[in-house]
ZADOFI-199948 format. One record per atom (N, C-alpha, C, O): x, y, z; atom name. Coordinates in Angstrom, 3 decimals. Layout:
ZADOFI-199948
        u        v        w atom
        X        Y        Z   CA
...
This chain:
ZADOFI-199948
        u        v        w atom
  -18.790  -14.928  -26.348    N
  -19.622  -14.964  -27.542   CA
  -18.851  -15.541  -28.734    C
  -19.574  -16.060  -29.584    O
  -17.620  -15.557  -28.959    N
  -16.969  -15.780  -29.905   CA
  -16.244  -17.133  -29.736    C
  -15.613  -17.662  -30.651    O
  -16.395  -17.714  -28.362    N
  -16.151  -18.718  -28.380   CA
  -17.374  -19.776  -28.914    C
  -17.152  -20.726  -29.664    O
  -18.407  -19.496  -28.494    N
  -19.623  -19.907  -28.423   CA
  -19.936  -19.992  -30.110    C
  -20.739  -20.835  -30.511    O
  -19.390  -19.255  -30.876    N
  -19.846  -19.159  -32.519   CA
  -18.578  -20.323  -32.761    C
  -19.034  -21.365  -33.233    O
  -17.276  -20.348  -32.563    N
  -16.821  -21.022  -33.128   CA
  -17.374  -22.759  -32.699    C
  -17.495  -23.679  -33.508    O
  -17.583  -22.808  -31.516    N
  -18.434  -24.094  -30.780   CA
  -19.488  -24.585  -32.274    C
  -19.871  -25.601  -32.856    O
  -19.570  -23.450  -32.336    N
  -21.661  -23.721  -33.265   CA
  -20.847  -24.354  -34.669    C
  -21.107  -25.455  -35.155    O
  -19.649  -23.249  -35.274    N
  -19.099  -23.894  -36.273   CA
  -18.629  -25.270  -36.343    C
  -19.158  -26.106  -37.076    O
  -17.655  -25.503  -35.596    N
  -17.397  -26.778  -35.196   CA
  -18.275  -28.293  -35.614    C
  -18.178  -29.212  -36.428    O
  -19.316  -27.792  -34.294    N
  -20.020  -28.479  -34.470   CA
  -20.605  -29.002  -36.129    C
  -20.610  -30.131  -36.620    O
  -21.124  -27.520  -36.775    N
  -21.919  -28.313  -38.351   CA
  -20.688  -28.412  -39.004    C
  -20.917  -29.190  -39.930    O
  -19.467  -28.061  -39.063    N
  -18.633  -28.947  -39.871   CA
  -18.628  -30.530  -39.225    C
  -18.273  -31.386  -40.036    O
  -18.855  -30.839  -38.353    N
  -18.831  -32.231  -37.618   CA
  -19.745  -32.958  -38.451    C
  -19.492  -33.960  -39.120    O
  -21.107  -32.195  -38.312    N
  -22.518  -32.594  -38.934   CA
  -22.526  -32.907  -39.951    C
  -23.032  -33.933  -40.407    O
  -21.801  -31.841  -40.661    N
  -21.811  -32.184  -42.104   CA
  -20.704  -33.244  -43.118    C
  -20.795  -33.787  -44.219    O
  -19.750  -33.164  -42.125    N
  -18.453  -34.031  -42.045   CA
  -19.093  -35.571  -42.285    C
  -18.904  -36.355  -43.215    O
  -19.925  -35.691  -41.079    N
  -20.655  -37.025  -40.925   CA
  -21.338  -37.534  -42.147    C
  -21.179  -38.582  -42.771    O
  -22.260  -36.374  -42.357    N
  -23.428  -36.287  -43.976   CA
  -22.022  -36.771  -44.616    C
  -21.400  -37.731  -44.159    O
  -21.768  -36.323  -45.263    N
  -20.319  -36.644  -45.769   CA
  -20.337  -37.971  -46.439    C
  -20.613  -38.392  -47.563    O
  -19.756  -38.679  -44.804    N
  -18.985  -39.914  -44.850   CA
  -20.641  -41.324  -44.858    C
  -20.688  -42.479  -45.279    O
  -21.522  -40.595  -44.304    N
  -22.339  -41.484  -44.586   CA
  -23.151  -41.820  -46.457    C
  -23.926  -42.702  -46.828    O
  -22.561  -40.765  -47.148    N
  -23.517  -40.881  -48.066   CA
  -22.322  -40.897  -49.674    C
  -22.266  -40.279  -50.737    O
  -21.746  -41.706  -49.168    N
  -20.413  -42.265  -50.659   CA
  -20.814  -43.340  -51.104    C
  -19.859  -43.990  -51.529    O
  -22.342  -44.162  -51.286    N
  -22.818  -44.859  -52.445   CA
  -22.722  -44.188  -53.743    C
  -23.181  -43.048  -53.823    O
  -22.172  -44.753  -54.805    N
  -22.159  -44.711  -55.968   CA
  -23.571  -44.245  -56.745    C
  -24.171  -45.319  -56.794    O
  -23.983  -43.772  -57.046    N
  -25.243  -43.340  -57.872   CA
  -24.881  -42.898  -59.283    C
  -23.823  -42.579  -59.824    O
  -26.037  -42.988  -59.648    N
  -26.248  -42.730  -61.920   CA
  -26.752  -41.962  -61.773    C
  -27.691  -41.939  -60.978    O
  -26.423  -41.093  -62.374    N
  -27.196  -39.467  -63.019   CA
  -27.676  -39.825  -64.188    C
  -26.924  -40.422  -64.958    O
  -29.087  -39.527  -64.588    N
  -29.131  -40.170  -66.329   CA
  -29.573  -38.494  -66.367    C
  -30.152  -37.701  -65.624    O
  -28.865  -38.484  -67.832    N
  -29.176  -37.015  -68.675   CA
  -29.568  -37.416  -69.902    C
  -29.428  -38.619  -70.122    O
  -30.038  -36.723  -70.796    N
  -30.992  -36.520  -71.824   CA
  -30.049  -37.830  -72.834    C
  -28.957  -38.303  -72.520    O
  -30.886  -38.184  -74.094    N
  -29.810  -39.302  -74.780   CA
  -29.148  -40.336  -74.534    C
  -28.186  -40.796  -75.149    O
  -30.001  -40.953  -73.036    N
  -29.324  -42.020  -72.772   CA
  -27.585  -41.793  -71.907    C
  -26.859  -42.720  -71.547    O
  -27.339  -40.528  -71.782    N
  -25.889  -40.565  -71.518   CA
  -26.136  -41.031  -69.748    C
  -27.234  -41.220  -69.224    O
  -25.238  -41.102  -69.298    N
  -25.131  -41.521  -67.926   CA
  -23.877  -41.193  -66.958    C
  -22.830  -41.771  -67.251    O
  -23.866  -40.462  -66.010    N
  -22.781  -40.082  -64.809   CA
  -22.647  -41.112  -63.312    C
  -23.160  -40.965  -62.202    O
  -21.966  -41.901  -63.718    N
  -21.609  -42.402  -62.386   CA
  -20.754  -41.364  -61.381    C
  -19.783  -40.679  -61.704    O
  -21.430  -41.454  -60.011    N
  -20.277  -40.868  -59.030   CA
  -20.719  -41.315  -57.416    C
  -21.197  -42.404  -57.097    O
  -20.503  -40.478  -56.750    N
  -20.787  -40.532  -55.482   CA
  -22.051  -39.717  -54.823    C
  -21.925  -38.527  -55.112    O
  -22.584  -39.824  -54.467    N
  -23.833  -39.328  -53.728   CA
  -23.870  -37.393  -53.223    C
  -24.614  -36.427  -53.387    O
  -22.619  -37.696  -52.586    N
  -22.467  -36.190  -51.862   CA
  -21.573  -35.192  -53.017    C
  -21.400  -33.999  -52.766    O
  -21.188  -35.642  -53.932    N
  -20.259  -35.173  -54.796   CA
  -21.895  -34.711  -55.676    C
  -22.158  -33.521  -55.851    O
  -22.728  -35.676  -56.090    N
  -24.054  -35.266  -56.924   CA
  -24.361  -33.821  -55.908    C
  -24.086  -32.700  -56.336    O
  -24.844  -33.996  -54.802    N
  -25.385  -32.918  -53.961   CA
  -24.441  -31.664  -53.623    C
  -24.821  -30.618  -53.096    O
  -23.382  -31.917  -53.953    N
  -22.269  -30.625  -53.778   CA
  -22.398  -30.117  -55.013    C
  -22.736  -28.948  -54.828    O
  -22.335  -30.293  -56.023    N
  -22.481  -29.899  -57.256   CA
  -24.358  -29.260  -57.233    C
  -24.664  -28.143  -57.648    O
  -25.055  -29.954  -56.838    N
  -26.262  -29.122  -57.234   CA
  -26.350  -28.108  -55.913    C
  -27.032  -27.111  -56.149    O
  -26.013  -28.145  -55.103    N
  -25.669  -26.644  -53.774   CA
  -25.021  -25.671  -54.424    C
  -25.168  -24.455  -54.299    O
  -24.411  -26.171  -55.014    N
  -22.842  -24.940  -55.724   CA
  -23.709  -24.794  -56.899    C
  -23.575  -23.609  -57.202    O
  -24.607  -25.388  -57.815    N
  -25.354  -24.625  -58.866   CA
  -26.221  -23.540  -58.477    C
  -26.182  -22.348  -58.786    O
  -27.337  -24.452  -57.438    N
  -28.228  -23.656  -57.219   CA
  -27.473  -22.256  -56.826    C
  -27.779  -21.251  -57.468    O
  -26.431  -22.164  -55.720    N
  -25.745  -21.051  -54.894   CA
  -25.356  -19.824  -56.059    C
  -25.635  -18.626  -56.008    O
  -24.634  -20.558  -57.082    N
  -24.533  -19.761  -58.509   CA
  -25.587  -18.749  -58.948    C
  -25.814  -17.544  -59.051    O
  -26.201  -20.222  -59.187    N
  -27.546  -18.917  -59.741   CA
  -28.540  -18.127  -58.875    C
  -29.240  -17.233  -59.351    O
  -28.563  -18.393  -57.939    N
  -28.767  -17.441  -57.140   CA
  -28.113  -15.963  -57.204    C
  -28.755  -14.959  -57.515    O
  -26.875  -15.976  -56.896    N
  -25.740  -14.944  -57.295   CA
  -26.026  -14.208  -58.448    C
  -26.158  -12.991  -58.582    O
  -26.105  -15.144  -59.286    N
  -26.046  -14.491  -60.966   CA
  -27.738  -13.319  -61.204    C
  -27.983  -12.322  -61.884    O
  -28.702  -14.344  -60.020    N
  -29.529  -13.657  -60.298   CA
  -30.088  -12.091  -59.147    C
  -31.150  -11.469  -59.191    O
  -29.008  -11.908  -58.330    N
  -29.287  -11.167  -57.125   CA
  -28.190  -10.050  -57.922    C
  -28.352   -8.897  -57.523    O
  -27.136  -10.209  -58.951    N
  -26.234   -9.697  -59.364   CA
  -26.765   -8.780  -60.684    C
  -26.190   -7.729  -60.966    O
  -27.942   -9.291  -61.481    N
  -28.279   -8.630  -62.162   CA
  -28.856   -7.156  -61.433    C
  -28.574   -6.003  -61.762    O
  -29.870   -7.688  -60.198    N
  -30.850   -7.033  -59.573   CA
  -29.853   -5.701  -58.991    C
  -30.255   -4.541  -58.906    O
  -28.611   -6.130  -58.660    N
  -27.720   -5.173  -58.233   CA
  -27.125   -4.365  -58.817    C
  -26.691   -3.372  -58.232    O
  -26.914   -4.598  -60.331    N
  -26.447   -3.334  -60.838   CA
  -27.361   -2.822  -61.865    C
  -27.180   -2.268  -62.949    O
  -28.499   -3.209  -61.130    N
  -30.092   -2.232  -61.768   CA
  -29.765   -1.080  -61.198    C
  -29.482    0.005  -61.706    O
  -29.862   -1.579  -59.586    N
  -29.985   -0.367  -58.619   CA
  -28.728    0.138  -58.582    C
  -28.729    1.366  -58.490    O
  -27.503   -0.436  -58.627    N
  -26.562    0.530  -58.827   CA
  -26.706    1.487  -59.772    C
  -26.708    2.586  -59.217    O
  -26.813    1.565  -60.802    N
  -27.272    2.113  -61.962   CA
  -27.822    3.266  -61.691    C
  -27.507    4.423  -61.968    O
  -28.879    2.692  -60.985    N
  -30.126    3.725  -60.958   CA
  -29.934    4.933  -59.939    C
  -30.387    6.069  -60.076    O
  -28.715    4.161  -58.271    N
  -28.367    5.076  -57.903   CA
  -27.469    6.407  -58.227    C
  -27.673    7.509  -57.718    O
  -26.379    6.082  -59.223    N
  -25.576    6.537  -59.428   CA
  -26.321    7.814  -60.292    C
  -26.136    8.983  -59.951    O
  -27.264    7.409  -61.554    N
  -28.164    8.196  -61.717   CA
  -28.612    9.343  -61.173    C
  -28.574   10.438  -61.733    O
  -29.208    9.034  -59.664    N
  -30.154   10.015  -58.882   CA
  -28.821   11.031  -58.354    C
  -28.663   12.250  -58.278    O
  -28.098   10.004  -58.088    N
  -26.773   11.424  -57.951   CA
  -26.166   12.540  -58.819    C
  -25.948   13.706  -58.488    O
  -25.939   11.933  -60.010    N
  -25.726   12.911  -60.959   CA
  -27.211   13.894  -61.188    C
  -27.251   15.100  -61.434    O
  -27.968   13.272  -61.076    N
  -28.881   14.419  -61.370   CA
  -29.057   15.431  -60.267    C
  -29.977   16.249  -60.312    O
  -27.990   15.380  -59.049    N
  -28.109   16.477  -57.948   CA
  -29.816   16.349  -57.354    C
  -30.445   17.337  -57.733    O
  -30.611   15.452  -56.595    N
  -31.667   15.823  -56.425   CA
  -31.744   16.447  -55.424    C
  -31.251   15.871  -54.454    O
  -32.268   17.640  -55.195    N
  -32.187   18.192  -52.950   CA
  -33.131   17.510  -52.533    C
  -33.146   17.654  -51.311    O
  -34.012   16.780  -52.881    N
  -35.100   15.768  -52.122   CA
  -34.643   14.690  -51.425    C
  -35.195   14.183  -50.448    O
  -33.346   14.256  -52.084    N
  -32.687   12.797  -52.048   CA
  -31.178   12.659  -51.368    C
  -30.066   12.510  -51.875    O
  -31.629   12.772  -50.012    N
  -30.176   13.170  -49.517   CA
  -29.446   11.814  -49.696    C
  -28.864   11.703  -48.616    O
  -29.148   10.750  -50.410    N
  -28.183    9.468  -51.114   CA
  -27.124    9.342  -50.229    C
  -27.100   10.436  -49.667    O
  -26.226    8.653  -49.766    N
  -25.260    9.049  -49.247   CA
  -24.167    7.733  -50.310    C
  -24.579    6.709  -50.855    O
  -22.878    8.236  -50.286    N
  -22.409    7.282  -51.026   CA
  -21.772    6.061  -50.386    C
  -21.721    5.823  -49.179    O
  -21.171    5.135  -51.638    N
  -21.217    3.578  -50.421   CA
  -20.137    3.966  -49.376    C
  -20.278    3.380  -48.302    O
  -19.120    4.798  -49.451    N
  -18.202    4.487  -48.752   CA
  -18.286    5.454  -47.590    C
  -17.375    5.384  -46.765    O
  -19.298    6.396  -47.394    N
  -19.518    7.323  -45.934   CA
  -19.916    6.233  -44.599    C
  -19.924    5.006  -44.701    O
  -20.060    6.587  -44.033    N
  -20.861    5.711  -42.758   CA
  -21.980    6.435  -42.859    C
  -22.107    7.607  -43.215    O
  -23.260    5.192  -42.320    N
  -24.426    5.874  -42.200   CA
  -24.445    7.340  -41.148    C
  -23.636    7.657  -40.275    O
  -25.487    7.940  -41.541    N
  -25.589    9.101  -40.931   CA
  -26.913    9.635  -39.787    C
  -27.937   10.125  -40.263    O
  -26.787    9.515  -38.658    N
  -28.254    9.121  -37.544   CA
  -28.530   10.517  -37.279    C
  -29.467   10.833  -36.546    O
């Protein structure tokens, strides 16, 4: 099995290796004011993967220390309804 995952890895670094090398045309970014970014194609698309990936994060990160929050909360308030367990126990079956 673990050979078989690194096989799979392999492979899309290959895939993507390829994406890569096929797509180093020069392209213009135009932004607001006339300004303008020359670069490379996959360098444009690595940069907007790594934004989008960001904000994603930033926004799954707020959502997370809602609920952290909120858990830590239900604990201090001792509820006996709410048996909580904390992060670092193992689940309990």
């Amino acid at each position: 099995m673990n050979t078989l995952r690194w096989l799979i890895r392999i492979f899309l670094f290959v895939l993507l290796l390829g994406f890569c090398l096929k797509n180093t045309t020069p392209v213009t970014v135009n932004f607001l004011f006339g300004l303008q970014w020359h670069a490379p194609l996959i360098i444009v698309l690595l940069l907007a993967v790594c934004g989008g990936a960001l904000l994603g994060l930033l926004t799954t990160t707020r959502i997370w220390w809602g609920l952290r929050g909120e858990l830590a909360r239900l604990r201090r308030s001792g509820s006996p309804t709410k048996n909580i367990p904390s992060p670092t126990e193992p689940p309990r079956d």
